[in-house]
C-alpha positions as CSV (number, residue, x, y, z in Angstrom):
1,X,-13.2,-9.6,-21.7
2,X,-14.2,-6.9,-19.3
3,X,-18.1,-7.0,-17.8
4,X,-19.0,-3.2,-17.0
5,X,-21.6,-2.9,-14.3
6,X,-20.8,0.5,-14.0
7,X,-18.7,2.8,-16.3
8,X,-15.3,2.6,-15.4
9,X,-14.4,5.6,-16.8
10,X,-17.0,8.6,-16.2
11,X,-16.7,12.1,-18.4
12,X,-15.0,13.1,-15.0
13,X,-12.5,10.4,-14.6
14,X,-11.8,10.8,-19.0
15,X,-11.3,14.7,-17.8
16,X,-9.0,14.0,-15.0
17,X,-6.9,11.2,-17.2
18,X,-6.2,13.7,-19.9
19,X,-6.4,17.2,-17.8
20,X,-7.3,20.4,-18.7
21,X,-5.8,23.7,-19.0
22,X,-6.4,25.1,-15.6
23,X,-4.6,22.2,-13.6
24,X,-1.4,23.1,-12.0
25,X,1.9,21.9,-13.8
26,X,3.6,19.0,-11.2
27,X,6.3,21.3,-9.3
28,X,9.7,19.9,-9.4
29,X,10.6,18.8,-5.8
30,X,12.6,16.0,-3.9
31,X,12.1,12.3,-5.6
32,X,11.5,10.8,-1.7
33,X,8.7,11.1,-0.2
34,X,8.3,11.1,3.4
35,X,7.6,8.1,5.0
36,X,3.9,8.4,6.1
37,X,3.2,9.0,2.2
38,X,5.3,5.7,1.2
39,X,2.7,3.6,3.6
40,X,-0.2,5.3,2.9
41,X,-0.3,4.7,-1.1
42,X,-0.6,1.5,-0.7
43,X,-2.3,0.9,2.3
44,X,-6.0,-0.1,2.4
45,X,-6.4,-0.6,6.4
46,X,-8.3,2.9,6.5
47,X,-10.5,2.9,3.9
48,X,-14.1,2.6,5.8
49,X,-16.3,0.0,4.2
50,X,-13.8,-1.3,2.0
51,X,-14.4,-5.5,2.9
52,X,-17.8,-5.1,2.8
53,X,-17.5,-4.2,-0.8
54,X,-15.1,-6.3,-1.5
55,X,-17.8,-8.8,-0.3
56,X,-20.6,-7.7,-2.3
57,X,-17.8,-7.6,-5.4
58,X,-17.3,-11.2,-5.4
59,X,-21.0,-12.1,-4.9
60,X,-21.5,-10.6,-7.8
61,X,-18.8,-12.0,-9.9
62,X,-20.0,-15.3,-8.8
63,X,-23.8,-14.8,-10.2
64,X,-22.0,-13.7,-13.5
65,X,-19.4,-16.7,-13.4
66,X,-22.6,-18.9,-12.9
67,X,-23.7,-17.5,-16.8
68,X,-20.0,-17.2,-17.9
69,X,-17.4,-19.8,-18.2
70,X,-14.4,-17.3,-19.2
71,X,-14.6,-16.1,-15.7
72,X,-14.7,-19.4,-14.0
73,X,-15.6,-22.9,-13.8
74,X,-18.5,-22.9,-12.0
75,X,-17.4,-26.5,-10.5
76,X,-14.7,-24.8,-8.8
77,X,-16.5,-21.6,-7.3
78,X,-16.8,-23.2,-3.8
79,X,-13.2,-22.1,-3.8
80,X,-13.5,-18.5,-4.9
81,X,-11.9,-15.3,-2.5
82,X,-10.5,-12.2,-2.6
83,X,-6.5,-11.7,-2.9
84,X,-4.9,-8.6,-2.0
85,X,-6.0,-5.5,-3.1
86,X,-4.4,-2.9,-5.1
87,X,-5.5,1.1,-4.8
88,X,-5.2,2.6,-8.3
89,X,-3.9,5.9,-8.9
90,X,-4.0,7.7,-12.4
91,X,-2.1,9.8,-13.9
92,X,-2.7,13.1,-16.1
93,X,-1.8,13.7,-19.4
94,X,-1.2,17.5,-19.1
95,X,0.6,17.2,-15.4
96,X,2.4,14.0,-17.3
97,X,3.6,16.9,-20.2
98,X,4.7,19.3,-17.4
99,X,6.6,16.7,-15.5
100,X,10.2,18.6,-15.5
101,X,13.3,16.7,-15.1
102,X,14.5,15.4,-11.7
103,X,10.7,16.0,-10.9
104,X,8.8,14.8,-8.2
105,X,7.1,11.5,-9.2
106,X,4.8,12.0,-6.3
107,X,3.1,14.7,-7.9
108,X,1.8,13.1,-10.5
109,X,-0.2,10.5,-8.8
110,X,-4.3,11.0,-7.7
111,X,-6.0,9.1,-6.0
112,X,-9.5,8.1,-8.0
113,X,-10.4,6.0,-5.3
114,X,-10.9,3.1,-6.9
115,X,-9.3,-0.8,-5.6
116,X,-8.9,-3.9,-7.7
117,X,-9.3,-7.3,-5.8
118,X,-8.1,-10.1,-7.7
119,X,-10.4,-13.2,-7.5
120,X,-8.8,-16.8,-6.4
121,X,-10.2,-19.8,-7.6
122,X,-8.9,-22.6,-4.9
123,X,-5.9,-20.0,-4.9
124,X,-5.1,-19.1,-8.5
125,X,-6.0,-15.9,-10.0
126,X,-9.1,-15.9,-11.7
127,X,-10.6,-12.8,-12.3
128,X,-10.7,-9.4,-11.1
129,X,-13.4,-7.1,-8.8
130,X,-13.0,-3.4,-8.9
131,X,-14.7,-1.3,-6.3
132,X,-15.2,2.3,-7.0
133,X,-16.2,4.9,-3.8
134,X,-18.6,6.5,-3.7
135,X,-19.6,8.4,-0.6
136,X,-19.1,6.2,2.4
137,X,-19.9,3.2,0.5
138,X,-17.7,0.9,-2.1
139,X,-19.5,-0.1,-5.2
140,X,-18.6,-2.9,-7.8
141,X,-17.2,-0.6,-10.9
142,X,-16.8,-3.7,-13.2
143,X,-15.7,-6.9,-13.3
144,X,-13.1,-8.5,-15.2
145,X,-11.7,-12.0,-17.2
146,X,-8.2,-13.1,-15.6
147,X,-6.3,-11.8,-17.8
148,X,-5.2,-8.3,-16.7
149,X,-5.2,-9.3,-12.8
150,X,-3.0,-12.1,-13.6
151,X,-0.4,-9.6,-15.2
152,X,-0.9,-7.3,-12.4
153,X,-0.2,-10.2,-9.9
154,X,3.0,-11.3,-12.1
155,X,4.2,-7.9,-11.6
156,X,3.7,-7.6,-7.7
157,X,5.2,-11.7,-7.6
158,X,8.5,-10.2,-9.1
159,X,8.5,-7.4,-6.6
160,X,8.3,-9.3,-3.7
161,X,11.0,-12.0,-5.1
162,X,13.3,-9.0,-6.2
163,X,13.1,-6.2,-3.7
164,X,11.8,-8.6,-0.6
165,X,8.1,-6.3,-0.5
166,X,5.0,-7.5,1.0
167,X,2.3,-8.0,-1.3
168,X,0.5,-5.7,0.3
169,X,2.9,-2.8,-0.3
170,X,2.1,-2.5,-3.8
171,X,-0.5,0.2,-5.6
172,X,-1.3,0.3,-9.2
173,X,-0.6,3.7,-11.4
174,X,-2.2,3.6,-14.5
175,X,-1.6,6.4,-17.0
176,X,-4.7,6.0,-19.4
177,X,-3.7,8.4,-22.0
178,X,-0.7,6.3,-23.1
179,X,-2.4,2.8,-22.1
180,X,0.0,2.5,-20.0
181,X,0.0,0.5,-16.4
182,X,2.2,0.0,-13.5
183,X,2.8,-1.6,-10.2
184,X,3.8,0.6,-8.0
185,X,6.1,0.5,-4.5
186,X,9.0,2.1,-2.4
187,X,12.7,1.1,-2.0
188,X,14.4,3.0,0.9
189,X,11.7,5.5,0.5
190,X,11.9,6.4,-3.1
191,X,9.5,5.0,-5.9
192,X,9.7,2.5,-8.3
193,X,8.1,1.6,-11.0
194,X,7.3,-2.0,-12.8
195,X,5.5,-2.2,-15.9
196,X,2.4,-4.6,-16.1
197,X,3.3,-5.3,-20.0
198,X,6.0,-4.4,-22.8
199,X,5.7,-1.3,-24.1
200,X,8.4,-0.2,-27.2
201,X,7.7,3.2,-27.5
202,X,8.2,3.8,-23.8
203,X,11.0,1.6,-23.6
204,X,9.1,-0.5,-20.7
205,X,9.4,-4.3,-19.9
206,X,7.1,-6.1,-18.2
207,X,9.1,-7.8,-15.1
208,X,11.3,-4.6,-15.2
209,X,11.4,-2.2,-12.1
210,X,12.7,1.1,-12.7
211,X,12.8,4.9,-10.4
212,X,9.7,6.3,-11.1
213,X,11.4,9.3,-11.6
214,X,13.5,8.0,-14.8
215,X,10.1,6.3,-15.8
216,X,8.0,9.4,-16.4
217,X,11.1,11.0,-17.8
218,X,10.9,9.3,-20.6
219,X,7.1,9.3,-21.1
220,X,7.4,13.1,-21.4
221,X,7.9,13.5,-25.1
222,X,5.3,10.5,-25.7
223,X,3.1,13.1,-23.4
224,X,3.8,16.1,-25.4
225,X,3.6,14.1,-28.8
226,X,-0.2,12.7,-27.7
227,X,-3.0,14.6,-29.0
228,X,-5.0,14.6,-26.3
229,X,-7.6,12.2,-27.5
230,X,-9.0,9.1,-25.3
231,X,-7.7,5.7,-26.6
């Protein structure tokens, strides 16, 4: 159950997910970034304003919480905070079609400046606040049921088990076109891949971490096969 506030998706975010014919083609290049990129995907510490949205986020999910019990018990909203956030980054449809092999993954990431903060109830994942910028300010963008932020959360928790990573080293990709979502982070300065959920025709696991290079490989013909519609 998601509860829009705002839209989510704008004409202009829908025209960014699926491209147009004027956007460059991603340019093959090295697979490792350097390092300053590896910490800045992830990193949040720069982003002016950011808490105080993040504030204003979970005011608001608890006024809707108050009215909706899918979100949480309101017994237990005394207890309600912010865990770590995760910037999104999206990725196109037509650079995705482009993407040649032994590409650069990097390229195929923009930033749409939006951050998910999954909400804790007395320290289990609840819900979800997404801020969206929007000048110098951070505005709520929707909130969500537990659902999705508790798969996104699953997906980080395997990270840090497997690869020893910090929560907060993680980033979400989403590629919208294929409905299709990942967690995102760097091993020895190359980037991997987890899949939030199973997905057969990409050949994804959920729990499964993978080079993002291989990953977007094999999304190509899924790409190229997509007609271009929203789904």
């Amino acid at each position: 159950m998601k509860h829009d506030i705002k839209s989510r998706m704008s004409l202009a975010t829908v025209a960014l997910a699926l491209g147009s014919h004027s956007a460059r083609a991603a340019e093959p290049a090295s697979v490792r970034p350097s390092e300053p990129i590896a910490v800045e995907r992830a990193d949040v510490s720069k982003l002016p304003n950011l808490q105080a949205g993040a504030e204003k986020g979970l005011v608001r999910y608890r006024e809707l919480a108050l009215h909706d019990s899918s979100l949480a018990n309101s017994a237990s909203l005394r207890g309600i905070s912010t865990g770590t956030p995760l910037r999104e980054y999206l990725v196109r449809l037509d650079s995705l079609r482009s993407f040649p092999p032994k590409g650069n993954p990097e390229a195929l990431l923009v930033d749409t400046k939006v951050v998910h903060y999954p909400v804790l109830v007395d320290g289990k994942v609840s819900g979800e606040v997404s801020l969206v910028q929007q000048g110098a300010e951070w505005n709520v963008a929707s909130l969500g049921d537990g659902h999705l932020a508790e798969l996104r959360q699953a997906a980080v928790a395997g990270s840090v088990k497997k690869f020893a990573q910090r929560e907060s080293d993680h980033f979400l990709v989403r590629v919208p076109a294929l409905n299709l979502e990942f967690v995102g982070f760097y091993v020895q300065g190359a980037l991997y891949l987890e899949s939030v959920t199973d997905d057969a025709p990409a050949s994804l696991k959920a729990g499964v971490a993978e080079p993002a290079v291989q990953v977007f490989a094999r999304l190509v013909p899924l790409a190229k096969a997509h007609d271009g519609l929203p789904r």
